[in-house]
C-alpha positions as CSV (number, residue, x, y, z in Angstrom):
1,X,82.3,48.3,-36.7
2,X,85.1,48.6,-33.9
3,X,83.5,51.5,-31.9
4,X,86.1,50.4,-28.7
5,X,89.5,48.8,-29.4
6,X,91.0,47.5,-25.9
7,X,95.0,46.5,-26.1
8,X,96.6,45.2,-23.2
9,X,100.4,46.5,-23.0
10,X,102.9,44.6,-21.5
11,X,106.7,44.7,-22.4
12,X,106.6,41.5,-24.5
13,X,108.1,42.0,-28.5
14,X,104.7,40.4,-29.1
15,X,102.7,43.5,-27.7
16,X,104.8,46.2,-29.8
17,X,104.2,44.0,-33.1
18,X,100.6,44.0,-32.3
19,X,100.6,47.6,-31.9
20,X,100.8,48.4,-35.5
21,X,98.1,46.3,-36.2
22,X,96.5,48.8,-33.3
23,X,97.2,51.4,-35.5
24,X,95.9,50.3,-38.7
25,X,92.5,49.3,-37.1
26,X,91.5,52.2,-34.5
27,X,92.6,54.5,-37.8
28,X,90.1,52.8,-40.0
29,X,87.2,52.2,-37.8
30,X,87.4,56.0,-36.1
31,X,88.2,53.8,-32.7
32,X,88.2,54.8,-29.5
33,X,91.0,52.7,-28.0
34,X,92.0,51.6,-24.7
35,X,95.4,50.8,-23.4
36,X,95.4,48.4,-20.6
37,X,98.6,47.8,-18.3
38,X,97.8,44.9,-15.2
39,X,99.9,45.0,-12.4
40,X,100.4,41.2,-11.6
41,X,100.7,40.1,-7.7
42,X,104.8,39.4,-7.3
43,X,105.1,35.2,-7.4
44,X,106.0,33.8,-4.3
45,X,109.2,32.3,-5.6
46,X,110.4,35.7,-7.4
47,X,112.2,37.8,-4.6
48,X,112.3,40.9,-6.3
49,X,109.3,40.4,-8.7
50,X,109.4,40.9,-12.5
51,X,108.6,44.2,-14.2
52,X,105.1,43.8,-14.8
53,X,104.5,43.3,-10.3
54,X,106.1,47.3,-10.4
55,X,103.6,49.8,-10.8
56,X,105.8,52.3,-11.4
57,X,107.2,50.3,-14.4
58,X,103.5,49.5,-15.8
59,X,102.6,53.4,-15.4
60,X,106.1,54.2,-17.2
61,X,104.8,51.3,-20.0
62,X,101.4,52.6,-20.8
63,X,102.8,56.1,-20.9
64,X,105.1,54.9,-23.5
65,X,102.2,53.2,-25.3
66,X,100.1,56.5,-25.1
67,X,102.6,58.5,-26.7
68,X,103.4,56.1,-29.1
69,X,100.2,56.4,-30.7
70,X,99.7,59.9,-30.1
71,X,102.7,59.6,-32.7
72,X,100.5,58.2,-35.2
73,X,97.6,61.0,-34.5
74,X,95.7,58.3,-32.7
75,X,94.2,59.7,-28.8
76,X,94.4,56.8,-26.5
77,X,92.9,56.6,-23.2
78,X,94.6,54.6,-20.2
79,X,93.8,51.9,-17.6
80,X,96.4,50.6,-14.9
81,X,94.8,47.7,-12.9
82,X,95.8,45.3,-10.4
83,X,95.2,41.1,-10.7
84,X,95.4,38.4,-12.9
85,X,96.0,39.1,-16.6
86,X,93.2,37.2,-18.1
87,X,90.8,38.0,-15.9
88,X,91.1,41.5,-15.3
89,X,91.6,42.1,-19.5
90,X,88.4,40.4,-19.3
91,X,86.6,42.3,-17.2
92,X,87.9,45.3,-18.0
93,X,86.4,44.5,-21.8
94,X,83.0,44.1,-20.4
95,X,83.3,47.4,-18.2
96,X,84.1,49.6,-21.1
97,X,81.8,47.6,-23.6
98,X,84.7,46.7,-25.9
99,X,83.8,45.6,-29.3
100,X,87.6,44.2,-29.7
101,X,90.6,43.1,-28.0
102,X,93.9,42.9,-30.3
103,X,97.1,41.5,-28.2
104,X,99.8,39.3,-29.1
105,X,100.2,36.0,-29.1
106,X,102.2,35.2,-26.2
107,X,103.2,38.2,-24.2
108,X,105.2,37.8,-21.4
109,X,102.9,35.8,-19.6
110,X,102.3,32.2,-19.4
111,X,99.9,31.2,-16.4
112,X,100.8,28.8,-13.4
113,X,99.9,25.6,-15.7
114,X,102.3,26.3,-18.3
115,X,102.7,27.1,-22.1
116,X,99.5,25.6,-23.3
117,X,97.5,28.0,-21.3
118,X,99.2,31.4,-21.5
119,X,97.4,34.6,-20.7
120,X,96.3,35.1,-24.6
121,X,94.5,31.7,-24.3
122,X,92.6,32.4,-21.0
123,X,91.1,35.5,-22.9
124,X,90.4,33.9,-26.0
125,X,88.3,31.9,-23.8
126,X,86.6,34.0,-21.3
127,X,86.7,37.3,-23.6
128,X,83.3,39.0,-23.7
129,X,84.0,40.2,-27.1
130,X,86.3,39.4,-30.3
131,X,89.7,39.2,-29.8
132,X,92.3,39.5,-32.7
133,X,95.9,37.7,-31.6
134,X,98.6,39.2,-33.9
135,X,101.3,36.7,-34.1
C-alpha cells in the first residue's frame, strides 16, 4: 500500500514521536523510506541562525535518524536539501513518487505568518500524496 514512506527530520520532540510511528508503518508495508533534512535560509533577524540554517547540523540530524532506524532493522535512504520546508518536502514527495509523508504536528517550524500556518499545514495543503501528522 505504502511502497515510499518520506519523513522529514528536524530536531523538534514532534519529529522523534513520529518516528515510531515511522517504524511501525515502513515495517508493515515492506517500505522503502526516505529521510528528509531541509536546510532553511538563516532569517534576516537571526544573527547566528538556528540549527536547522547549519548544514553540518542537518547532515549530523539525518545521520542520527538513519541509524536510528537501522536500530530497528529498517534501511533508510537520505536526502539533505536546501529551501523552504513546505515546499521543498513537497517537491521532494513528487520527485521520489512518495505514496506517504508521516511528520509531526508542529516541528520546529512555524512559517513567517504565524502559528496557524506552520510548515505541517503548508504540506497538508500542497502535498502530492497522503500525509499522516502524528501528534
Amino acid at each position: 500500500m505504502f511502497k515510499t514512506v518520506l519523513f522529514p527530520v528536524d530536531q523538534s520532540r514532534e519529529a522523534r514521536e513520529a518516528a515510531d510511528m515511522v517504524v511501525h508503518i515502513v515495517q508493515k508495508y515492506g517500505s522503502r523510506l526516505v529521510l528528509l533534512s531541509v536546510v532553511e535560509e538563516p532569517a534576516a533577524d537571526s544573527p547566528n541562525g538556528d540549527a536547522m540554517s547549519s548544514p553540518e547540523t542537518v547532515a549530523q540530524l539525518l545521520e542520527t535518524a538513519k541509524s536510528l532506524f537501522a536500530g530497528q532493522g529498517i534501511s533508510a535512504e537520505t536526502l539533505e536539501r536546501q529551501g523552504k520546508p513546505a515546499f521543498t518536502i513537497c517537491d521532494v514527495a513528487d520527485e521520489i513518487e512518495a505514496d506517504l509523508i508521516i511528520m509531526g504536528c508542529r516541528g520546529l517550524g512555524l512559517t513567517d505568518e504565524g502559528a496557524n500556518d506552520s510548515v505541517t499545514t503548508r504540506v497538508i495543503n500542497l502535498s502530492p500524496c497522503p500525509v499522516l501528522v502524528v501528534p
